[in-house]
C-alpha positions in Angstrom: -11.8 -10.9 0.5 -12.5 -10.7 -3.3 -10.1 -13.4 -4.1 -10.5 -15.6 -1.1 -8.8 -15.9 2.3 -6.9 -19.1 0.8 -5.0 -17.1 -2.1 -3.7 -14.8 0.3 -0.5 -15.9 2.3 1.7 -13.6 5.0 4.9 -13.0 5.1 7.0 -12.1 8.2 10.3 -11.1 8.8 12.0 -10.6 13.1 15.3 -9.6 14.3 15.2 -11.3 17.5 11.3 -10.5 19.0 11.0 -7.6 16.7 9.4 -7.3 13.2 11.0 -5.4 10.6 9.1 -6.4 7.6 6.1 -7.8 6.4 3.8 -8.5 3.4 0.8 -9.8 2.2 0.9 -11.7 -0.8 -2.0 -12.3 -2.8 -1.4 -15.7 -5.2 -3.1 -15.7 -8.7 -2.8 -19.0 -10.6 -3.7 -20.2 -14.2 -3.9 -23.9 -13.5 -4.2 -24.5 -17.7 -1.1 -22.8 -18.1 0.3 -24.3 -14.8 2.2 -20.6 -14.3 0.6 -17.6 -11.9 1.8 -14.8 -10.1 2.6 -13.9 -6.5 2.4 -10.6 -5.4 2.2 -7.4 -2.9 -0.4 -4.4 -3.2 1.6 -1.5 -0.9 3.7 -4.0 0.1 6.0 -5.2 1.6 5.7 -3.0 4.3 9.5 -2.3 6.0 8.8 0.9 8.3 7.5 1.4 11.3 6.8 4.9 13.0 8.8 4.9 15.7 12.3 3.8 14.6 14.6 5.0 11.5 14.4 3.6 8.3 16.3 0.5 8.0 16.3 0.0 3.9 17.9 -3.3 4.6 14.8 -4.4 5.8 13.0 -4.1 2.6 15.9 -5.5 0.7 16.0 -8.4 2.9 12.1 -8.7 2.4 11.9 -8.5 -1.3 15.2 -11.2 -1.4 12.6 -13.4 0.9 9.7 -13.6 -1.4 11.7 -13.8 -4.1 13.4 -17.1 -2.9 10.0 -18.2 -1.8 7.8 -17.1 -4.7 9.7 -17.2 -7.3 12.6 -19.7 -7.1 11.0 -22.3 -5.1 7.5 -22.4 -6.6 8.3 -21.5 -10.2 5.8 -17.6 -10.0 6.2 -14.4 -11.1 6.5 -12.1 -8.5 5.6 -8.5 -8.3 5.9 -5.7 -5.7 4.6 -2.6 -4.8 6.6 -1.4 -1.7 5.8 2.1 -0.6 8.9 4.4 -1.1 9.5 7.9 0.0 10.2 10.5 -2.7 13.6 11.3 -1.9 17.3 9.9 -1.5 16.1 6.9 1.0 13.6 5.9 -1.9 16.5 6.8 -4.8 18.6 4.1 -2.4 15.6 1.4 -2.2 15.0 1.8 -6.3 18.6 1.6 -6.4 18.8 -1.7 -4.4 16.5 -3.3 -5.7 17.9 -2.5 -9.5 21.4 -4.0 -8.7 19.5 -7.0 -7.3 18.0 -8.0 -10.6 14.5 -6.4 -9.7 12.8 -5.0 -12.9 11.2 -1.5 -12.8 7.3 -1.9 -14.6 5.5 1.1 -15.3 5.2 4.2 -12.8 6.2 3.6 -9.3 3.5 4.0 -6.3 5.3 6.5 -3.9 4.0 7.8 -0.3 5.0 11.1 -0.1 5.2 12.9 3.3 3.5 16.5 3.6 5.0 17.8 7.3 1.9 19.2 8.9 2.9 22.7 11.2 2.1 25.8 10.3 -1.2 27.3 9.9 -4.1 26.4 7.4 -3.3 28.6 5.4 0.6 28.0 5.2 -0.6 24.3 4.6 -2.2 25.4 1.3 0.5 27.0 0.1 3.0 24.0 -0.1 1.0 21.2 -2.9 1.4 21.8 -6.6 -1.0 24.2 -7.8 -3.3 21.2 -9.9 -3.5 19.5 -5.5 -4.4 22.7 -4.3 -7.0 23.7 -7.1 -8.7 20.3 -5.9 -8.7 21.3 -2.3 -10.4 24.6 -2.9 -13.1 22.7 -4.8 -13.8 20.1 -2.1 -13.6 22.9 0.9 -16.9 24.8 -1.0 -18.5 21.7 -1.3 -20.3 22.4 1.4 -18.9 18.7 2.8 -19.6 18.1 6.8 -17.6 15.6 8.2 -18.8 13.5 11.8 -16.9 10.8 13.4 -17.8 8.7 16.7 -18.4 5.4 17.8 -22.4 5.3 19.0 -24.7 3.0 16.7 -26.6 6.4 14.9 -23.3 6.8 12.9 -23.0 3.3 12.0 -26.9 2.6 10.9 -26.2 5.9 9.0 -23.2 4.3 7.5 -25.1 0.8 6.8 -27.6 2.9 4.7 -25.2 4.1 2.6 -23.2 0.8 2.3 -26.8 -0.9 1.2 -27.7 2.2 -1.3 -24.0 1.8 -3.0 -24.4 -2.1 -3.1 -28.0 -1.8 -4.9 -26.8 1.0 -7.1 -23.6 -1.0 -8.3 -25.3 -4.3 -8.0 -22.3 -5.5 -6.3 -22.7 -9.2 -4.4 -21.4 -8.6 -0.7 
C-alpha cells in the first residue's frame, strides 16, 4: 500500500498443481540513476504447515528472483527469507552462501517456541530479558476481547482515527 500496488510484483513457484514457494517483491527504482532494487520483506516464503521442509524450495526460489531480478533487469536484489534457528536454517544460510548470496547485517530468524506444558512451564523456557518482559505486560492490567459483531469493529475504528490524528498520518 505505502509504495503502490504497481511497485509490488508476485512471485510463484508449483510442482505440478502445488506451490512450494512464493514471494512478494517490492521494486524500488532511482530513474536518475537508472539502477533500483528488488526485494522480499519475510520473504520468500518456502514452508507450508502441513508438509516437511523442503530447503530446495527456497534455494530454487531465491535462484528464480535472482535470474529475474537481477540478471535480466539489471537490480539489486535482497531477501529476507524466514529461517528456523537451527541445523535446517544453518543448511538454508549455507546454501545460499555457496550460491553467491551475500550475508548483510543480522539475519531475521522465526524461532519456534513448542507450546505443551502448563503456564507456568511456558515461562520457564524464554531467556530471562523475554520473560522479564512478559511479567511486565501480564500486571498491566491488559484485557484482551476478540469477535466478529460491529461493537468491536467501531471500537477498533476509534482507535484507528485517534492514532491517524495523533500521528498525522494520511490514510
Amino acid at each position: 500500500v505505502r509504495f503502490g500496488a504497481s511497485a509490488l510484483e508476485h512471485v510463484v513457484i508449483r510442482d505440478g498443481d502445488v506451490v512450494v514457494a512464493g514471494a512478494q517483491v517490492q521494486i524500488l527504482r532511482v530513474r536518475a540513476l537508472n539502477a533500483g532494487i528488488a526485494r522480499t520483506v519475510w520473504g520468500p516464503l518456502w514452508r507450508t504447515g502441513d508438509a516437511e521442509p523442503d530447503c530446495r524450495a527456497l534455494l530454487r526460489m531465491t535462484e528464480a528472483l535472482r535470474a529475474e531480478y537481477a540478471e535480466r533487469r539489471g537490480l539489486v536484489i535482497r531477501v529476507a527469507p524466514p529461517v528456523v534457528a537451527d541445523h535446517e536454517g544453518a543448511e538454508l544460510v549455507d546454501g545460499l552462501l555457496a550460491r553467491g548470496w551475500r550475508r548483510r547485517g543480522a539475519a531475521y530468524r522465526t524461532i519456534l517456541f513448542e507450546l505443551d506444558g502448563s503456564l507456568d512451564v511456558l515461562r520457564t523456557r524464554p531467556r530471562e530479558g523475554w520473560r522479564r518482559n512478559l511479567r511486565r505486560a501480564a500486571s498491566a492490567g491488559l484485557e484482551i476481547e476478540e469477535g466478529t459483531d460491529d461493537r468491536l469493529f467501531l471500537e477498533f475504528l476509534g482507535l484507528y482515527e485517534e492514532m491517524i490524528d495523533r500521528k498525522k498520518f494520511v490514510p
